[in-house]
Backbone as CSV, one residue per row, in Angstrom:
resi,resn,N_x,N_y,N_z,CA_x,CA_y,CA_z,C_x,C_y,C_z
1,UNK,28.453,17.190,-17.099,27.061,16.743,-17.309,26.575,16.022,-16.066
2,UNK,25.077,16.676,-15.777,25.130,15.724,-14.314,25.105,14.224,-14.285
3,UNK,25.259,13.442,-13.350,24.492,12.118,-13.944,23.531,11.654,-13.117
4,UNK,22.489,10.859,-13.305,21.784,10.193,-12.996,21.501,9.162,-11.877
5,UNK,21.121,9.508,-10.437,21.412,8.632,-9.694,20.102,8.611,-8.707
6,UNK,20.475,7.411,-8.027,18.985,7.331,-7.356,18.574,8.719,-6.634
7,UNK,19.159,9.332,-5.595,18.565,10.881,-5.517,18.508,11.060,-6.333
8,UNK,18.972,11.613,-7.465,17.929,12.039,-8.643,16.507,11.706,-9.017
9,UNK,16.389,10.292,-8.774,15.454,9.480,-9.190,13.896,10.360,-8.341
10,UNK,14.563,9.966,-6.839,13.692,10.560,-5.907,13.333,11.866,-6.343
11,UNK,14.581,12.623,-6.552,13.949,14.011,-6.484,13.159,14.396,-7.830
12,UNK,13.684,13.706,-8.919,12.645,13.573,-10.231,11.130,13.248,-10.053
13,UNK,11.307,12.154,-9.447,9.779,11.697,-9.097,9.276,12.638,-8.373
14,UNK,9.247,12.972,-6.948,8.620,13.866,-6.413,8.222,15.046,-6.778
15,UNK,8.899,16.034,-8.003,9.007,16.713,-8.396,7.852,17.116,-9.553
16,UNK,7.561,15.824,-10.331,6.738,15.544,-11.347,5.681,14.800,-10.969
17,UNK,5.100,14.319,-10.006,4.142,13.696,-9.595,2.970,14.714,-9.382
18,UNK,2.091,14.806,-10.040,0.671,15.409,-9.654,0.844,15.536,-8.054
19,UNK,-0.517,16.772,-7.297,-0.371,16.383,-5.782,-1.500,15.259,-5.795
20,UNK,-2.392,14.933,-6.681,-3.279,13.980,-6.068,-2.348,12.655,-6.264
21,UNK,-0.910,12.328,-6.133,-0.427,10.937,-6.788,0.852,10.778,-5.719
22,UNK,0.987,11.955,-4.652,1.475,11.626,-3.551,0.764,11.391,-2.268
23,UNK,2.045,10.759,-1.313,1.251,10.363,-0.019,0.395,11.944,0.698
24,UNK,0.388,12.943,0.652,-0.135,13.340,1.568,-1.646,13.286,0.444
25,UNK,-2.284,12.676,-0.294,-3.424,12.999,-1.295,-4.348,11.318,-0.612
26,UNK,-3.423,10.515,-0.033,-4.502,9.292,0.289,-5.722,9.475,1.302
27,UNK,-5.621,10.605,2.136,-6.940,11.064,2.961,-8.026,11.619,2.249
28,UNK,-7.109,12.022,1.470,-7.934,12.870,0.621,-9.129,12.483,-0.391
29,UNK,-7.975,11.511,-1.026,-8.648,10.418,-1.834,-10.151,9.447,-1.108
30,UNK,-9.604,8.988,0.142,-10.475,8.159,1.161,-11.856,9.361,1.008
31,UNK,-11.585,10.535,1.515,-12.735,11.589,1.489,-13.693,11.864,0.432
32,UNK,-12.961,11.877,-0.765,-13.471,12.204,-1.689,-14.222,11.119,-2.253
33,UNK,-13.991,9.851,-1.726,-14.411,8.387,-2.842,-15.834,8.700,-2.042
34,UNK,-16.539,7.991,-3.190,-17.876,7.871,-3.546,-18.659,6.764,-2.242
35,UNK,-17.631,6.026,-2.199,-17.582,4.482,-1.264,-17.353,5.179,0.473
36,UNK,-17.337,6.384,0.172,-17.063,7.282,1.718,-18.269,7.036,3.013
37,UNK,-19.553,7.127,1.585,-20.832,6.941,2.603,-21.271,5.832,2.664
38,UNK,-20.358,4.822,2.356,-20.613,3.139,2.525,-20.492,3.223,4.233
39,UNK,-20.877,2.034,4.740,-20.299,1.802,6.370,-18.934,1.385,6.675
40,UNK,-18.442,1.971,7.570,-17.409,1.313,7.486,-16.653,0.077,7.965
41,UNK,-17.825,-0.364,8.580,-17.826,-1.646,9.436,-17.757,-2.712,8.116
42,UNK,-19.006,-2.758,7.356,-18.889,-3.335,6.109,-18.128,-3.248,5.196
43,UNK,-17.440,-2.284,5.409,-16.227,-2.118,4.213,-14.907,-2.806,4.466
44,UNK,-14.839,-2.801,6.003,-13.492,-3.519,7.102,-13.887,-4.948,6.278
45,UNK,-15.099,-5.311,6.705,-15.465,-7.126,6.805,-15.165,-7.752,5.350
46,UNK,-16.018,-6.834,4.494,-15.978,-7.036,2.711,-14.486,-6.818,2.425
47,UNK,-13.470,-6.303,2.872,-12.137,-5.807,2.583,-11.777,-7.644,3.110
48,UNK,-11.680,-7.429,4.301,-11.126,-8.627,5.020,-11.455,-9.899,4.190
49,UNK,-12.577,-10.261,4.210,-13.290,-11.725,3.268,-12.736,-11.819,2.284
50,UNK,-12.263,-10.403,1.317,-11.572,-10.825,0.142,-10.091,-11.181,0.081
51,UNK,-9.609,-10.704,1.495,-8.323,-10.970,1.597,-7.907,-12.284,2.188
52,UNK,-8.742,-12.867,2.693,-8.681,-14.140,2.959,-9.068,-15.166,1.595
53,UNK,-10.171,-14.588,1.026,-10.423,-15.181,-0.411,-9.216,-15.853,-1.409
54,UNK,-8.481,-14.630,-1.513,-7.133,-14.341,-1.794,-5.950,-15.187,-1.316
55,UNK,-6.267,-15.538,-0.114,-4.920,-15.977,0.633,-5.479,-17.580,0.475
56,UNK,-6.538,-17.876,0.651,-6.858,-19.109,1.286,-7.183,-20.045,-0.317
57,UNK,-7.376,-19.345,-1.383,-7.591,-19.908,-2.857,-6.256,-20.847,-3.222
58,UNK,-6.592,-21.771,-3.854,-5.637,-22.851,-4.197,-5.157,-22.614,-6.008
59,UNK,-6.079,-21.535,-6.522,-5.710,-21.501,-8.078,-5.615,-20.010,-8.210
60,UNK,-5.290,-19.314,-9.243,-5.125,-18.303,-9.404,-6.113,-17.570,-10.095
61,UNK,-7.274,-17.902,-10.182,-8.624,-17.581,-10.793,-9.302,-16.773,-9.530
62,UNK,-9.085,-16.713,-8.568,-9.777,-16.216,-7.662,-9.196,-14.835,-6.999
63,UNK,-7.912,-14.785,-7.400,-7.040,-13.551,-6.796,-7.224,-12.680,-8.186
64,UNK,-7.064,-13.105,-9.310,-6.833,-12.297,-10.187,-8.400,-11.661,-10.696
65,UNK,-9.942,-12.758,-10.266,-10.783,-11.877,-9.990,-11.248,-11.007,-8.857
66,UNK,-10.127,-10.933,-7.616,-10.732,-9.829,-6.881,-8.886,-9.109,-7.224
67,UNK,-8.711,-8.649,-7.690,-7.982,-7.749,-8.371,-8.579,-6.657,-9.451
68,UNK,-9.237,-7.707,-10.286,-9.861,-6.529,-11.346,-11.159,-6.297,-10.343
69,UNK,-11.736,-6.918,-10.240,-13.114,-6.410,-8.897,-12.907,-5.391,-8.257
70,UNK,-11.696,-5.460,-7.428,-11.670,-4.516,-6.442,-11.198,-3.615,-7.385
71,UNK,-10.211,-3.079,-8.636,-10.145,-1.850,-8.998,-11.030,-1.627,-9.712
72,UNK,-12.358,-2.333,-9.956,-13.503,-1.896,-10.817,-14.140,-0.669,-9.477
73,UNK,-14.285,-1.144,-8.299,-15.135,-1.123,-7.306,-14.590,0.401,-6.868
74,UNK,-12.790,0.344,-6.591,-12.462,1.434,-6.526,-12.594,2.872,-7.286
75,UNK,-12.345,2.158,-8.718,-12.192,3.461,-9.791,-13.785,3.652,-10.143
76,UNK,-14.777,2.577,-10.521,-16.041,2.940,-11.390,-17.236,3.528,-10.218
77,UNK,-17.356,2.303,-9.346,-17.967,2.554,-7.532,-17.383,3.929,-6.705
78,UNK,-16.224,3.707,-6.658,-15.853,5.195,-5.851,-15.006,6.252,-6.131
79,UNK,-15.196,6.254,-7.998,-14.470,7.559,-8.580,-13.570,8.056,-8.460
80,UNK,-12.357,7.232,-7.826,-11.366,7.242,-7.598,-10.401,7.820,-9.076
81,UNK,-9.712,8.456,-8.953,-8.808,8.437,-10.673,-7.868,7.325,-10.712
82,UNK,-8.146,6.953,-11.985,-7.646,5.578,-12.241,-6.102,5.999,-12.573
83,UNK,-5.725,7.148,-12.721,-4.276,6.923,-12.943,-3.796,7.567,-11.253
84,UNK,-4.003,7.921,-10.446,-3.598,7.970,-8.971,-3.621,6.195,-8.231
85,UNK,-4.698,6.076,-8.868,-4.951,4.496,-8.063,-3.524,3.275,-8.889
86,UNK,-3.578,3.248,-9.695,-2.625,2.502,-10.820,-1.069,2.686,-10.191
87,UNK,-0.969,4.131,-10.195,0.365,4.991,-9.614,0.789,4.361,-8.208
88,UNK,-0.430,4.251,-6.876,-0.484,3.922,-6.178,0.110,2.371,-5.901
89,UNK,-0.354,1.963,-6.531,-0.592,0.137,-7.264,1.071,-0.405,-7.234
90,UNK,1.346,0.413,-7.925,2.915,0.443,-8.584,3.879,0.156,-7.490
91,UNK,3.829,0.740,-6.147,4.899,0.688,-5.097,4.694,-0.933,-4.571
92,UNK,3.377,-1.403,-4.007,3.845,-2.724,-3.828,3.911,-3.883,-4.887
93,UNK,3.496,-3.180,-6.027,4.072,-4.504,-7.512,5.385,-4.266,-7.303
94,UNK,6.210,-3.724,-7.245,7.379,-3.517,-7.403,8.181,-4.504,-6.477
95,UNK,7.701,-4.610,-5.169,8.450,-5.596,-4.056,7.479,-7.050,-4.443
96,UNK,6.731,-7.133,-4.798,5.749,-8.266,-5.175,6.073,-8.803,-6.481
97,UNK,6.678,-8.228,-7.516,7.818,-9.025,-8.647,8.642,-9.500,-7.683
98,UNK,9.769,-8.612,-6.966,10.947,-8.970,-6.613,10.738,-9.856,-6.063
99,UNK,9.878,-10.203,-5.411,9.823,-11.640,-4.355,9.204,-12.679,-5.031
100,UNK,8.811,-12.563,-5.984,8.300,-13.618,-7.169,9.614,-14.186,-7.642
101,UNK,10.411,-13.437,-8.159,11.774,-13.582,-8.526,12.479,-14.701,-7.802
102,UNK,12.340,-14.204,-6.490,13.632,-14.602,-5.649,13.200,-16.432,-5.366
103,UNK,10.880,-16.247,-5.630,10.916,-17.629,-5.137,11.249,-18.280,-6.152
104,UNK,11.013,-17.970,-7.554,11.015,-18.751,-8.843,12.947,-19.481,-8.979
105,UNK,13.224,-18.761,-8.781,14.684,-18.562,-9.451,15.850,-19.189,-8.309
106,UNK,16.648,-20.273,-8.665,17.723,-20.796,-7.484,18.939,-20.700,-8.286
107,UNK,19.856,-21.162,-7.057,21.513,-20.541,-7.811,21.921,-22.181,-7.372
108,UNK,22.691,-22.919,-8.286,23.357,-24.252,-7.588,24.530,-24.218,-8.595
109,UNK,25.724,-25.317,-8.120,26.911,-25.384,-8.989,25.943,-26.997,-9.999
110,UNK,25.228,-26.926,-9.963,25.210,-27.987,-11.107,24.190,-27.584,-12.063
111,UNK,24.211,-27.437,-13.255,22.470,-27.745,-14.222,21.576,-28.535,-13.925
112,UNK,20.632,-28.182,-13.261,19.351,-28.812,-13.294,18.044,-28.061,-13.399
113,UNK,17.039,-28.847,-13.579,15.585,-27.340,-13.784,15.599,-27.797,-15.392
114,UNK,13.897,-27.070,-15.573,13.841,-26.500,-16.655,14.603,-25.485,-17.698
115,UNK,14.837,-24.391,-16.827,15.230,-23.311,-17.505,16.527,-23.253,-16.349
116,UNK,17.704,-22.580,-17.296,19.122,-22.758,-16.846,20.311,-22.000,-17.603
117,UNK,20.598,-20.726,-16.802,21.568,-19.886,-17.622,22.850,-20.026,-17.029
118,UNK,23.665,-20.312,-17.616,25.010,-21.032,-17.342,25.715,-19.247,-17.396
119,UNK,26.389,-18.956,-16.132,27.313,-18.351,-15.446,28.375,-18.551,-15.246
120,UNK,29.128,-19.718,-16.210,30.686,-20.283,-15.823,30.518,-21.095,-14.294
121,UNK,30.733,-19.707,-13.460,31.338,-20.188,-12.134,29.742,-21.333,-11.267
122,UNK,28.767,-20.556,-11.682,27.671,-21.252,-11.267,26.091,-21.150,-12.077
123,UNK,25.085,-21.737,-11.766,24.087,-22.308,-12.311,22.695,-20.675,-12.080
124,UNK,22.238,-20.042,-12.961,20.602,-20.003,-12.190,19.762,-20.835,-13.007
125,UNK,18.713,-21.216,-12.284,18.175,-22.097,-12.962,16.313,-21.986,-12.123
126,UNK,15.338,-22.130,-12.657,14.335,-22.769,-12.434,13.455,-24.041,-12.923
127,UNK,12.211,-24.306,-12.548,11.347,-24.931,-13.155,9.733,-24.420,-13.349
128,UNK,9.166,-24.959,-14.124,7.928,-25.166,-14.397,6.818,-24.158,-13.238
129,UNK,7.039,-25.417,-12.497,6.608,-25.862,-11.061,7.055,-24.502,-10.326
130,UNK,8.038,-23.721,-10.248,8.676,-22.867,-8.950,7.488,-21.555,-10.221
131,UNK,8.111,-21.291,-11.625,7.688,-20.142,-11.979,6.211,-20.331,-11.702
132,UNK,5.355,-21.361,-12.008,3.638,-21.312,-11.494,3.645,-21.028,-10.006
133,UNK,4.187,-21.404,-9.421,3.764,-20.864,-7.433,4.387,-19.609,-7.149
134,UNK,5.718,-18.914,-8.209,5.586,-18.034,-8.320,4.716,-16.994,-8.224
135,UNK,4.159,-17.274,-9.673,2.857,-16.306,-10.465,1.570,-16.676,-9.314
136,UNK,1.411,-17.394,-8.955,0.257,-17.933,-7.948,0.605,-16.754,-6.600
137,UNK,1.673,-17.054,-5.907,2.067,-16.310,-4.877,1.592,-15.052,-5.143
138,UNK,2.463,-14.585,-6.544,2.411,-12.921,-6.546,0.892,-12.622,-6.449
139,UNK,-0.027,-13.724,-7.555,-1.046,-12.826,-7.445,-1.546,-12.913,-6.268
140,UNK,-1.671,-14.117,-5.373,-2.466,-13.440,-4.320,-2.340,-12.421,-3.217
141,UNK,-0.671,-12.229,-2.890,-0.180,-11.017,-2.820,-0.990,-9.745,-2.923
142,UNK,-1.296,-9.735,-4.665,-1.119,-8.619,-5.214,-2.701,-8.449,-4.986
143,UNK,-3.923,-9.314,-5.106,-5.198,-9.099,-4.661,-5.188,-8.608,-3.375
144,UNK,-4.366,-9.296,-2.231,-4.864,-8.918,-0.858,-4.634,-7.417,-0.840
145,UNK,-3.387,-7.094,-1.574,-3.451,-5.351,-1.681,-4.397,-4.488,-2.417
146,UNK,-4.803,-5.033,-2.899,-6.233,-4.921,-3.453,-7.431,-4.503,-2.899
147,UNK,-7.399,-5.319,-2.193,-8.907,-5.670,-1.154,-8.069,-4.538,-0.261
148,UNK,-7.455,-4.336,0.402,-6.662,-3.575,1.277,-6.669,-2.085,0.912
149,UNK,-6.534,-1.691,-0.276,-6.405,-0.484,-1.127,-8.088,-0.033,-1.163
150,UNK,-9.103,-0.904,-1.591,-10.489,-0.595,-1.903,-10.798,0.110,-0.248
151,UNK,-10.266,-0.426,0.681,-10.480,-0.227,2.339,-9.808,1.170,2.327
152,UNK,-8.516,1.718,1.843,-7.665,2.464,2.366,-8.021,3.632,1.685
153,UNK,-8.713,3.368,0.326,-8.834,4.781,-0.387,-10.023,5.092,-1.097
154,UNK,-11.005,4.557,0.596,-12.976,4.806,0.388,-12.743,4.894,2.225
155,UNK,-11.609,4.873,2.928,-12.181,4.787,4.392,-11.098,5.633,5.554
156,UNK,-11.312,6.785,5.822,-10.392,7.750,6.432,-9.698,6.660,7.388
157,UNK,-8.705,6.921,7.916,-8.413,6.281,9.343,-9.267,6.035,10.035
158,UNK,-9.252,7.458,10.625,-10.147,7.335,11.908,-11.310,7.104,12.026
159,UNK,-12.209,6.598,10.860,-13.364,5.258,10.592,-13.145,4.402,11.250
160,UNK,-11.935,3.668,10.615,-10.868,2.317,10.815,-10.587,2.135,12.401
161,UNK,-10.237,3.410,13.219,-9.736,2.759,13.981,-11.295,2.853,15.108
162,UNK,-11.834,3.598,14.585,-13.673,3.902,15.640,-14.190,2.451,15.588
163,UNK,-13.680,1.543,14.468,-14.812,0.506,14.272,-13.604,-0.192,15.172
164,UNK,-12.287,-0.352,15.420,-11.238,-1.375,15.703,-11.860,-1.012,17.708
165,UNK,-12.481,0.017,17.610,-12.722,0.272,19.265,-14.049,-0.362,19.679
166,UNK,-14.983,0.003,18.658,-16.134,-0.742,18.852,-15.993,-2.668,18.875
167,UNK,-14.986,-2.756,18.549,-15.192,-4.564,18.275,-13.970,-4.916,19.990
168,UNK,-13.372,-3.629,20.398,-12.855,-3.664,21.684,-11.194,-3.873,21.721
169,UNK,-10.777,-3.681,20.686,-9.302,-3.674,20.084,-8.474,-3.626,21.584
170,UNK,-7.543,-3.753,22.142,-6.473,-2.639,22.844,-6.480,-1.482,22.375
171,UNK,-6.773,-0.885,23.205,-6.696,1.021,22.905,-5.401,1.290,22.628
172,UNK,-4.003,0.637,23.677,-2.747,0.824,23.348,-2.644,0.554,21.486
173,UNK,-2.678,-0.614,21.073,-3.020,-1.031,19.449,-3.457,0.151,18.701
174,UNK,-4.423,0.878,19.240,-5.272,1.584,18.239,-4.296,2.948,18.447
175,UNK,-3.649,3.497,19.606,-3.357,4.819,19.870,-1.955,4.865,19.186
176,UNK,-1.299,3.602,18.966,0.217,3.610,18.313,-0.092,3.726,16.767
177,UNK,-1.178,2.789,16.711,-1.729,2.914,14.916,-1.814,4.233,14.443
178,UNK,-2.743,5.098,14.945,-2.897,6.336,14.772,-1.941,7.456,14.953
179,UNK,-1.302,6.961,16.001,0.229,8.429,15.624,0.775,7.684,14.757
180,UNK,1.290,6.585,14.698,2.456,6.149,13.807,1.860,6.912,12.510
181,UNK,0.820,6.695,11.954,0.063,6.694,10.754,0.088,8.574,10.387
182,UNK,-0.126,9.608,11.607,0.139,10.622,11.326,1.329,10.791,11.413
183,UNK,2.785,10.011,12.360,3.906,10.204,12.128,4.539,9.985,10.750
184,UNK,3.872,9.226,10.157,4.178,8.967,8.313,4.208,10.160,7.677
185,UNK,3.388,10.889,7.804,3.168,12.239,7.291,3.889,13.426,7.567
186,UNK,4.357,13.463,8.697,5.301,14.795,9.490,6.758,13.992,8.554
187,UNK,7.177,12.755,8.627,8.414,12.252,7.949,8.450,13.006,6.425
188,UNK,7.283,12.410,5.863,7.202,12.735,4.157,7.573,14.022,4.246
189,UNK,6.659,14.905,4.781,6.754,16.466,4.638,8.089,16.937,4.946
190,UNK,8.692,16.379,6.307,10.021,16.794,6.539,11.022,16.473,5.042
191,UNK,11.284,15.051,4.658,11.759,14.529,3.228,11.414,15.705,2.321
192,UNK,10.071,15.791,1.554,9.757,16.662,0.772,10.391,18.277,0.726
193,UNK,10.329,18.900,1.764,10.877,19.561,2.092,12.443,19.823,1.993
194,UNK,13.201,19.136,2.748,14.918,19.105,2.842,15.135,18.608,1.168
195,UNK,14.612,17.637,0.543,15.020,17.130,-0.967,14.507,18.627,-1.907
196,UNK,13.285,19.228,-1.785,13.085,20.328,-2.803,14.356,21.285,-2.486
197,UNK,14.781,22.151,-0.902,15.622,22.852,-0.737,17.076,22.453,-0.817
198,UNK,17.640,20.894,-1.375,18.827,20.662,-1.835,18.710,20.891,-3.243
199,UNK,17.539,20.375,-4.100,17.698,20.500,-5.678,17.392,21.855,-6.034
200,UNK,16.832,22.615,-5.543,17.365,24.268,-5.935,18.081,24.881,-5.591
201,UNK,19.316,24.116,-5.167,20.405,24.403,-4.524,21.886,23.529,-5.295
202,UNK,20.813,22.887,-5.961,22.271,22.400,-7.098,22.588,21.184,-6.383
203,UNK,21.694,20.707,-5.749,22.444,19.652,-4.642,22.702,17.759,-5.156
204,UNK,21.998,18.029,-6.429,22.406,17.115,-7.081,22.679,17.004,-8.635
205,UNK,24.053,17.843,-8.555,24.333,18.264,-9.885,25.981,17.758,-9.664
206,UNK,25.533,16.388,-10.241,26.873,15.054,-10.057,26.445,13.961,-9.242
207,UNK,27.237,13.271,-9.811,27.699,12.090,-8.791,27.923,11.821,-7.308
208,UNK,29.117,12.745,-7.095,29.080,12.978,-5.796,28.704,13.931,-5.018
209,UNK,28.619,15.098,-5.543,26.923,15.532,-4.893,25.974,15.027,-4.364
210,UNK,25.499,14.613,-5.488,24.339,13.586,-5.353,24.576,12.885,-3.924
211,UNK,25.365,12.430,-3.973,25.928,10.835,-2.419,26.272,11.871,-1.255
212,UNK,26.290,13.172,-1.258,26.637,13.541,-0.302,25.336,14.304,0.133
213,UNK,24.378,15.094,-0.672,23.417,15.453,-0.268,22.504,14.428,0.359
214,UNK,22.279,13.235,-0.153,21.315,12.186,0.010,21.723,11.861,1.467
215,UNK,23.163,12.046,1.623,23.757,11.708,3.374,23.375,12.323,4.323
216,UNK,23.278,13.945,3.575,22.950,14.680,4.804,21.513,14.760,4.735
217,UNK,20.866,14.723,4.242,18.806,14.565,4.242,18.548,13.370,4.973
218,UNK,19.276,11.914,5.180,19.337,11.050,6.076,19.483,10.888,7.219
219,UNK,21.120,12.059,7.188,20.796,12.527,8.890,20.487,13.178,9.431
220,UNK,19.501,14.628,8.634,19.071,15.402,9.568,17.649,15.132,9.246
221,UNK,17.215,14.179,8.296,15.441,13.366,9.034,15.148,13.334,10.345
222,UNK,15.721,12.525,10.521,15.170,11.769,11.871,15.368,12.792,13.201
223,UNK,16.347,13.659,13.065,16.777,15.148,13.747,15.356,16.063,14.148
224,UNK,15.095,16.370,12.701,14.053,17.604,12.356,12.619,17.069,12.399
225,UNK,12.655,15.904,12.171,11.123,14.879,12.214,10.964,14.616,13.796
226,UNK,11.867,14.817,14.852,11.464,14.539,15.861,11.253,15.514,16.863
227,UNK,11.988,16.814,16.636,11.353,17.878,16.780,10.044,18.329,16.523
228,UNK,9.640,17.998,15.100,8.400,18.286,14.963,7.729,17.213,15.709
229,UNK,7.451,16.320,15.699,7.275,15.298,16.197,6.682,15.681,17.747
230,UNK,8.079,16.492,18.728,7.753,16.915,20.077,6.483,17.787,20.225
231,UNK,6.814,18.845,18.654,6.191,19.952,19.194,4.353,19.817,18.409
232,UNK,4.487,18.753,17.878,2.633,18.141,17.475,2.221,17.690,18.822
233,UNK,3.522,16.778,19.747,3.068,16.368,21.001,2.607,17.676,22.018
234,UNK,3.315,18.871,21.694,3.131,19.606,22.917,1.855,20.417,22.566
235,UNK,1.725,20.716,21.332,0.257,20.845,20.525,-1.219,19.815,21.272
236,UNK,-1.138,18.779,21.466,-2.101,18.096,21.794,-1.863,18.363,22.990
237,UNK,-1.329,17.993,24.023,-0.733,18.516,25.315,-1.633,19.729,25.735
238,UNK,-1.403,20.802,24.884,-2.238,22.072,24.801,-4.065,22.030,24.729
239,UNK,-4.407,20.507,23.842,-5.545,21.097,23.948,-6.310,19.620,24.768
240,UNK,-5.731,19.641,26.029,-6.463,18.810,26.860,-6.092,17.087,26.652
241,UNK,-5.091,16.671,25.951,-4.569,15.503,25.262,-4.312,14.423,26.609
242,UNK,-5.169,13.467,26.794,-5.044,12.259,27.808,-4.669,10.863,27.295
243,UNK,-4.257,11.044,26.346,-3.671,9.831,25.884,-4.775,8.499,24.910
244,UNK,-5.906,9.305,24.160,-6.815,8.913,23.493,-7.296,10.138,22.709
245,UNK,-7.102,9.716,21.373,-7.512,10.218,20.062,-8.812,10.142,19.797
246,UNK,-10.034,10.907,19.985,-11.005,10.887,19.789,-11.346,11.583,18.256
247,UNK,-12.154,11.459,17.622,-12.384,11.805,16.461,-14.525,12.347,16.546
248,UNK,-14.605,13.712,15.852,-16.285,13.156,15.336,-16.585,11.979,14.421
249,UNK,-17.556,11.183,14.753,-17.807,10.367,13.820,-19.402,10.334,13.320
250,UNK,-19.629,10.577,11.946,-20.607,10.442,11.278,-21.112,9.358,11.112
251,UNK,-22.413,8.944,11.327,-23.120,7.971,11.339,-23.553,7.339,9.483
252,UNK,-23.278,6.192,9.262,-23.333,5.490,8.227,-24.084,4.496,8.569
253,UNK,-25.246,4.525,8.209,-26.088,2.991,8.436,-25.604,2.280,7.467
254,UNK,-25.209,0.817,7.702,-25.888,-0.703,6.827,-26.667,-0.325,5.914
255,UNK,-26.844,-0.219,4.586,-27.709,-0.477,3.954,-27.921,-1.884,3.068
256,UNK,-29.229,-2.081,2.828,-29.858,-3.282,2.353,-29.166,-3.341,0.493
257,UNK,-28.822,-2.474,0.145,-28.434,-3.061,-1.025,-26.617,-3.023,-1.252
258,UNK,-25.933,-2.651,0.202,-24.679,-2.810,-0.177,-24.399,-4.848,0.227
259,UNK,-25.059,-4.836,1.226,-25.480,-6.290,1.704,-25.438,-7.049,0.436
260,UNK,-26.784,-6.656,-0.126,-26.899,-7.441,-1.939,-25.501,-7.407,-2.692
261,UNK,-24.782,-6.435,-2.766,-24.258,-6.313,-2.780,-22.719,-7.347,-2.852
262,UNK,-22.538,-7.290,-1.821,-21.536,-8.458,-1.082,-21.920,-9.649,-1.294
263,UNK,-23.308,-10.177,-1.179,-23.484,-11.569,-1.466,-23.481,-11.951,-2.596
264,UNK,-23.914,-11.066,-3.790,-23.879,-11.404,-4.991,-22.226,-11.996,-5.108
265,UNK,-21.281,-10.738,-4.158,-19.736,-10.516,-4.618,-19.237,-11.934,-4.481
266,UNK,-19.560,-12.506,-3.051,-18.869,-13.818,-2.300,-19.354,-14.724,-3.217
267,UNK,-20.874,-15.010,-3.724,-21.313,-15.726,-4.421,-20.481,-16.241,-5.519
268,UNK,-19.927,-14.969,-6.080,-19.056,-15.541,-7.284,-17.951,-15.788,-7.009
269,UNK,-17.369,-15.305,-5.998,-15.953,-15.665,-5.248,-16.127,-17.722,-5.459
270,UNK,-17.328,-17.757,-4.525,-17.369,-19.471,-4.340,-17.463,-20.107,-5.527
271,UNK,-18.555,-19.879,-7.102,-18.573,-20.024,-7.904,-17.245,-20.492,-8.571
272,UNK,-16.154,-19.786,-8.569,-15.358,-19.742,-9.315,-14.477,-20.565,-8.697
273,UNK,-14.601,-20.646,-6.985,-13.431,-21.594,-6.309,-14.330,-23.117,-6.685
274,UNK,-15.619,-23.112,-6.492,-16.422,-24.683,-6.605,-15.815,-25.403,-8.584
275,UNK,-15.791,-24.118,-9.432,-15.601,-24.428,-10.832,-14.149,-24.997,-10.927
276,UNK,-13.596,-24.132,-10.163,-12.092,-24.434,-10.577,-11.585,-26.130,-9.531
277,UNK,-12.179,-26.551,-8.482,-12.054,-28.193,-7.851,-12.384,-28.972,-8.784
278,UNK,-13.654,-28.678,-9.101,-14.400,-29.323,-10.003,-13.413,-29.853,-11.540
279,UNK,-13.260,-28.602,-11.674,-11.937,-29.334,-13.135,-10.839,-29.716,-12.998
């Protein structure tokens, strides 16, 4: 009987995932959102403000309303599907518990804390106090990805990086951003690829199967990803490539009611930080 192991896991997931609920579907997504013909200058700034909102809030009333905000904004504003976006959501909750965890929770040889599960040899234990800055931490964490996500899946890249040139970025900054960001993609595809042609190949049917296929897709990644890798380089190379990524870019005016917009948004941002000193 086979068993169950993290390659499996991978190759289960990938396998059963809709294509709009993998990575190569987030351009796509950016294209398709409604929030596409917003500006994207305003979308950078409104992204940014909330992520500072987020970071710079002293209570947890303010992260956990630009959390539901921003996936109102994403899914209802830019028609995003709410179960791709959710799906999406899922990869950094996952490291954003774990590190909630790690702050809440200490190991000592003695009982102390609130809460305290006796291990014989030693103590875990928290308090009050660690699980609230916990939950505080995560959420604002979990908003700034938020505000970050509303940016990433209403705004192609190469929006992102046209406006990072206009404000006068380092071009070096912007030209590593942009391959790295298409190098993400030649990786996945390479992965996707080598994992479908091991599991119709029986390649994880066991235990140790499993540990031995997963070995060799590890080492011939980085092999076959850099080949391709050369030959995208010798591709651009081909069509006149000087060491700057130019893109067409469509013109998006400012408009007067995304403005309204935003101020109404910040308005209540402050509202809620002035309510919550106040008590």
């Amino acid at each position: 009987m086979p068993v169950w192991t993290f390659p499996n896991t991978v190759f289960f997931l990938r396998r059963n995932m809709k294509h709009n609920h993998n990575i190569y579907s987030i351009d796509s997504i950016a294209y398709n959102s409604k929030l596409n013909s917003w500006n994207p200058e305003f979308k950078i700034i409104f992204s940014l403000l909330s992520l500072f909102a987020c970071v710079l809030s002293a209570d947890i009333f303010v992260p956990v309303f630009v959390i539901i905000s921003m996936a109102a904004i994403s899914i209802i504003l830019g028609k995003t599907d709410q179960r791709s976006y959710f799906k999406l959501m899922t990869v950094p909750l996952a490291f954003i518990i774990c590190g909630a965890i790690a702050t809440a929770v200490d190991i000592s040889a003695e009982p102390t804390g609130d809460y305290i599960l006796d291990l014989n040899a030693f103590f875990i234990h928290t308090t009050n106090g660690a699980v609230f800055k916990a939950v505080q931490t995560a959420l604002k964490a979990l908003g700034a990805v938020s505000a970050l996500y509303m940016l990433t899946l209403s705004t192609p890249v190469h929006e992102i990086t046209s406006a990072m040139r206009r404000i006068h970025i380092p071009k070096l900054i912007i030209e590593l951003m942009e391959l790295i960001y298409r190098f993400i993609f030649i990786l996945a595809q390479v992965y996707h690829t080598l994992n479908t042609s091991a599991g119709s190949r029986l390649g994880y049917n066991g235990l140790k199967t499993s540990f031995r296929t997963f070995g060799t897709i590890a080492a011939n990644l980085f092999i076959i990803s850099l080949k391709k890798a050369g030959m995208y380089y010798d591709a651009l190379e081909s069509r006149c490539y000087t060491g700057e990524l130019l893109f067409l870019r469509e013109k998006k005016p400012l408009r007067s009611r995304h403005v309204a917009f935003a101020v109404i948004y910040f308005i209540s941002v402050i509202t809620i930080m002035y309510l919550q000193a106040v008590n």
